[in-house]
C-alpha positions in Angstrom: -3.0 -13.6 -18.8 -2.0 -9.8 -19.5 0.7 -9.0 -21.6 4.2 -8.5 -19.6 3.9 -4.4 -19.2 2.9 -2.8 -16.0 4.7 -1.3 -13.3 3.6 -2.2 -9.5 4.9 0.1 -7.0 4.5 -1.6 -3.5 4.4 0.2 -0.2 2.5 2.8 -1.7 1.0 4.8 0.8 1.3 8.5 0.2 4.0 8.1 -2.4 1.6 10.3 -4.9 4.6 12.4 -6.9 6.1 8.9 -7.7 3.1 7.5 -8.5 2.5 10.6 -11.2 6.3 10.1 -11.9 5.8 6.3 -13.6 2.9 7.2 -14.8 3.9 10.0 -17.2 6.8 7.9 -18.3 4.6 5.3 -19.5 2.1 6.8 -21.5 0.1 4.5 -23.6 -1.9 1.4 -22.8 0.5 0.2 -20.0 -0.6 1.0 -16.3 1.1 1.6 -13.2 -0.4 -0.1 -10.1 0.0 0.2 -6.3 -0.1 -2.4 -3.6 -0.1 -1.2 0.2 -1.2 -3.7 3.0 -3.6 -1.0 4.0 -6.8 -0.8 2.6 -7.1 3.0 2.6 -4.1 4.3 0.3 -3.7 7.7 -0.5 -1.6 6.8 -3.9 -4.3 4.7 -4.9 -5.9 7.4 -6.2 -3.2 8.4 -8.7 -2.5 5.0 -9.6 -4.4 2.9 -12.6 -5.1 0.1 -10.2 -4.6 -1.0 -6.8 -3.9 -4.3 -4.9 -4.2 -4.9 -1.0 -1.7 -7.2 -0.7 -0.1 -9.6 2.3 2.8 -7.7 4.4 5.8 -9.5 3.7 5.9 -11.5 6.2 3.1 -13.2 6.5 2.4 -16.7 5.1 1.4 -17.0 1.6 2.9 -13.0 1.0 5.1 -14.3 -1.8 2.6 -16.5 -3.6 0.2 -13.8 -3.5 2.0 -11.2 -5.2 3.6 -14.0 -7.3 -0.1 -14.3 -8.7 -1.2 -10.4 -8.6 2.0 -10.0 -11.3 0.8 -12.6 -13.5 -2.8 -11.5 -13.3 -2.0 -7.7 -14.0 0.7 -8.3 -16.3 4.0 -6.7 -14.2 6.6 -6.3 -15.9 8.3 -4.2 -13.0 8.2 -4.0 -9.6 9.4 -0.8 -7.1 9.3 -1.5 -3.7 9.5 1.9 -1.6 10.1 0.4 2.0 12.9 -0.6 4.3 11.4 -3.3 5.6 10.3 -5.0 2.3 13.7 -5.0 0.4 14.9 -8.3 2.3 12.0 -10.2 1.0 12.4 -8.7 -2.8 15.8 -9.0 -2.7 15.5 -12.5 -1.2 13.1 -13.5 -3.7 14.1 -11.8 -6.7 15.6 -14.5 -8.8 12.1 -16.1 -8.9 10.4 -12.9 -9.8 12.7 -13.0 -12.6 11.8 -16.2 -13.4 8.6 -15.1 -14.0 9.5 -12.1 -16.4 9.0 -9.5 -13.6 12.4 -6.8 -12.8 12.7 -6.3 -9.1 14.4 -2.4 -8.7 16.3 -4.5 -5.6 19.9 -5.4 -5.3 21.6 -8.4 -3.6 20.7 -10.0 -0.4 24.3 -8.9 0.9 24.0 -5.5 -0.5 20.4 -4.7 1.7 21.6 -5.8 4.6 25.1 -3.5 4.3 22.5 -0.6 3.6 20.5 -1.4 6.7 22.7 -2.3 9.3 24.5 1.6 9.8 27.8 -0.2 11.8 28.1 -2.8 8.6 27.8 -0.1 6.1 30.6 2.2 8.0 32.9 -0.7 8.8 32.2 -1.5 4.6 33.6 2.3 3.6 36.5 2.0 5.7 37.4 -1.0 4.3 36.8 0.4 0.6 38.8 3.4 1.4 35.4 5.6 0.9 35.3 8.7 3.3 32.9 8.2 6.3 32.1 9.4 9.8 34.0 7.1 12.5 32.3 5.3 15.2 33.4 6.3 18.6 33.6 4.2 21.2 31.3 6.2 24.1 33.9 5.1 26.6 36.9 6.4 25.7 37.3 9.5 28.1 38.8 12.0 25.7 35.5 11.9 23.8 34.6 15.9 23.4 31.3 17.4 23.2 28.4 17.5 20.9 28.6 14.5 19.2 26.5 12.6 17.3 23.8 9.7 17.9 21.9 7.3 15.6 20.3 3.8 16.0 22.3 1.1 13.9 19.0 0.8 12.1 16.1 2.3 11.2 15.1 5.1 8.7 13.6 8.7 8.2 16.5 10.0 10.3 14.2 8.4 13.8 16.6 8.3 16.9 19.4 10.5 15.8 20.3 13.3 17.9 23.1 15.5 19.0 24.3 14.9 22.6 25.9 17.2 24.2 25.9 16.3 28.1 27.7 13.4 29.7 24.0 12.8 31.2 22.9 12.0 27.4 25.9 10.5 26.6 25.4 7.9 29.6 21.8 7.5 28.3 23.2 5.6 25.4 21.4 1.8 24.5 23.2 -0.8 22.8 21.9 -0.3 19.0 22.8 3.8 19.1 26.2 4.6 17.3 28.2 7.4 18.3 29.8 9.8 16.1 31.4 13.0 16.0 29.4 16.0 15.2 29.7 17.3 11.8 29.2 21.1 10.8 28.7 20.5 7.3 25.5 20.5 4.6 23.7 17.2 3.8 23.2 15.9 1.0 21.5 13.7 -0.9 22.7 11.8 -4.3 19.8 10.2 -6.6 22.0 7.9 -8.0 20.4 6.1 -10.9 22.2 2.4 -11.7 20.9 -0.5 -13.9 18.9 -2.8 -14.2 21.6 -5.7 -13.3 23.3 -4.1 -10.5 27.0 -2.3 -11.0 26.3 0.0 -14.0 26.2 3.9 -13.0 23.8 5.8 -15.3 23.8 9.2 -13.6 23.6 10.6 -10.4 22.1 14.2 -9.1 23.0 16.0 -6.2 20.6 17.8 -3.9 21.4 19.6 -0.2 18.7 19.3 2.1 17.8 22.8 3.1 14.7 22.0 5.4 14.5 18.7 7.6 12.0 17.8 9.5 11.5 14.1 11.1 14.5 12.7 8.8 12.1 14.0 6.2 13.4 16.8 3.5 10.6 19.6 3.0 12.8 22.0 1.3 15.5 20.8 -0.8 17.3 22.0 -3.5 19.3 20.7 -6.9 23.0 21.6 -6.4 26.9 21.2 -8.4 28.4 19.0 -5.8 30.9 16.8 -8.7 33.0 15.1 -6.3 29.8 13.4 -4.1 28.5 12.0 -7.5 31.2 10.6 -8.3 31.7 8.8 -4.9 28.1 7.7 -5.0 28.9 6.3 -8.6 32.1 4.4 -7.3 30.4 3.0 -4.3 27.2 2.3 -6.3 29.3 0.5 -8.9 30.7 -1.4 -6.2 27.9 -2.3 -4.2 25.8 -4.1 -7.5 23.2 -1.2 -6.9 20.3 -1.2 -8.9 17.8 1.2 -10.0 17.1 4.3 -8.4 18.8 4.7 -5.0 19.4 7.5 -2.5 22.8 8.1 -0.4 23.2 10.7 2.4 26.3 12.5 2.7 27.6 15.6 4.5 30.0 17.7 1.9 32.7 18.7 4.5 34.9 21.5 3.1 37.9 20.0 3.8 37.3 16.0 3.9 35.3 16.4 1.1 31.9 14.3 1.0 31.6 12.3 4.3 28.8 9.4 3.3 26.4 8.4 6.1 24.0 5.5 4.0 22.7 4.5 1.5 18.7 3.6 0.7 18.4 1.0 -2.3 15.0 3.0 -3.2 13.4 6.0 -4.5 13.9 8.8 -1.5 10.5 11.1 -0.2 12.3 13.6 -1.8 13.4 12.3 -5.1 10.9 13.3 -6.9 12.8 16.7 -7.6 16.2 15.0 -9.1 13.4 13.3 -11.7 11.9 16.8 -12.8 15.0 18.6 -13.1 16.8 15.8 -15.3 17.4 12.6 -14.1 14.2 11.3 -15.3 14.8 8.0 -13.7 11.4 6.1 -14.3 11.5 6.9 -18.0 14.7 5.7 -18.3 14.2 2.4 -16.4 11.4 1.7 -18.8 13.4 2.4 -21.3 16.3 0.0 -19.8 13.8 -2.7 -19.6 12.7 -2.5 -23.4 16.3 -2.5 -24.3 16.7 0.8 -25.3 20.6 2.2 -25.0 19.5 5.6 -24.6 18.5 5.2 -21.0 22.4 5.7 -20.5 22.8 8.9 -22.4 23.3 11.5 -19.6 20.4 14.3 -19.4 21.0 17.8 -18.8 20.3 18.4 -14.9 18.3 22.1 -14.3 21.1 22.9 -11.1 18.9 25.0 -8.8 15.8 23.4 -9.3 13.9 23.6 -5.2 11.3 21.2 -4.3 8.9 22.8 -1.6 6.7 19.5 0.1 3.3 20.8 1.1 0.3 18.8 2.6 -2.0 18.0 -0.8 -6.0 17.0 0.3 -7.4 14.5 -2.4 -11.1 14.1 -1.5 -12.9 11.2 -3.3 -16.4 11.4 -4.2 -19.2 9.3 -1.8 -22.3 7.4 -2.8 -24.4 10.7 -3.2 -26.5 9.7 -0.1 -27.8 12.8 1.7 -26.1 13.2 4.7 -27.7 14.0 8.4 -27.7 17.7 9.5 -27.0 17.9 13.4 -28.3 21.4 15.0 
């Protein structure tokens, strides 16, 4: 069996600039894996090694990746998608068992992230600043307001409405909201390895959105969002690397909208300017205190996401000219 080491990140897909991220924190004989359920996996080609796995739920998912750890020697484990964190969070006592970290926080805690009405009804409970729910009855509702389903990701299904036609369009799983003029923002927030520990947390306002997905986004001072993001990640047992959405409102102050337990599309910039999150959960793992020692953050730092072609050799077999 392989010495306890290696980082698997699961979901891989096209998650390249995390791939690179790990990688570069690791440095000498340890490897950093991916595991995708598709064959064809654009990360794979970054990555050391790469494992088709089961989806989640399929039978035999969780003794298969139970076996690909012990084979390759995991040490870590990073799932990237919505739809896997029930299983790893579900299952992450046995991992553990095993010697393998799962970046994953509570059952309880997943499912408050997922579920868009729990997580609200949760802030106002806390006391943290949210965006009510509005009840799409109530006839002194005023135009535009606001739309999203109660779950899902990538911001798929929101949308303003702005006509009692879209209003009456409405299903049961979209919440309504008012409308908010005010810049989004995203908090990497970077906890420990046991859930409740803030290490640091970097702000960033997405500048360019397109499909829920940042293309342009850019490292800002926004104090009093961190903070709240520490609080609630404190609160919540979050663990690892994690991503909350907020709007900054310039009088409310920072109006949250969710949290993702996971490394964001875009968080691949709060890593280059400071927060160095992968390094310093490797460092966490190994024991080492200085993974709490806040960095210097380069405020200002813009990420730009560009299409990137990554053509692999073939066999060298002449091809067939067509005239």
């Amino acid at each position: 069996m392989a010495a306890l080491r290696n980082v698997l990140i699961t979901s891989a897909a096209a998650k390249i600039p995390l791939v690179r991220a790990f990688r570069a924190a690791l440095g000498g004989e340890a490897k950093v894996l991916t595991a995708d359920c598709a064959e064809s996996c654009p990360a794979a080609q970054e990555s050391d090694g790469f494992v088709q796995l089961k989806r989640t739920d399929e039978p035999g998912a969780l003794e298969q990746l139970l076996a690909v750890c012990g084979a390759r020697g995991v040490a870590l484990i990073v799932p990237t998608r919505d739809g896997e964190l029930p299983f790893f969070a579900a299952h992450r006592p046995l991992f553990e068992e095993k010697g393998v970290r799962v970046l994953v926080p509570s059952p309880e805690t997943v499912r408050a992230c997922q579920d868009k009405r729990d997580f609200t009804r949760m802030l106002e409970r806390y006391g943290y600043p949210s965006i009510p729910i509005l009840d799409p009855a109530d006839p002194a509702l005023e135009f535009p307001m606001f739309a999203r389903p109660v779950t899902g990701s990538a911001g798929k299904g929101a949308r303003r409405i702005n006509t009692k036609a879209e209003l009456a369009s409405l299903g049961p799983d979209d919440l309504l909201h008012p409308f908010v003029e005010a810049p989004e923002l995203t908090v990497d927030l970077l906890m420990d390895l046991d859930g409740g520990r803030p290490v640091q947390a970097v702000a960033r306002e997405r500048v360019l959105v397109v499909a829920g997905e940042s293309k342009v986004t850019r490292v800002v001072d926004a104090p009093k969002a961190m903070r709240v993001a520490m609080r609630l990640g404190a609160a919540l047992g979050l663990v690892g690397h994690n991503t909350v959405q907020a709007f900054l409102h310039p009088e409310v102050g920072p109006l949250l909208i969710e949290i993702n337990p996971r490394f964001g599309g875009a968080s691949a910039l709060s890593i280059a300017a400071g927060l160095d999150s992968p390094r310093r959960l490797l460092q966490m793992l190994a024991g080492d205190e200085d993974a709490f020692t806040p960095r210097p953050i380069d405020s200002g730092a813009t990420l730009y996401r560009t299409d990137h072609d990554t053509i692999v050799p073939g066999s060298g077999v002449p091809g067939v000219a067509v005239s």
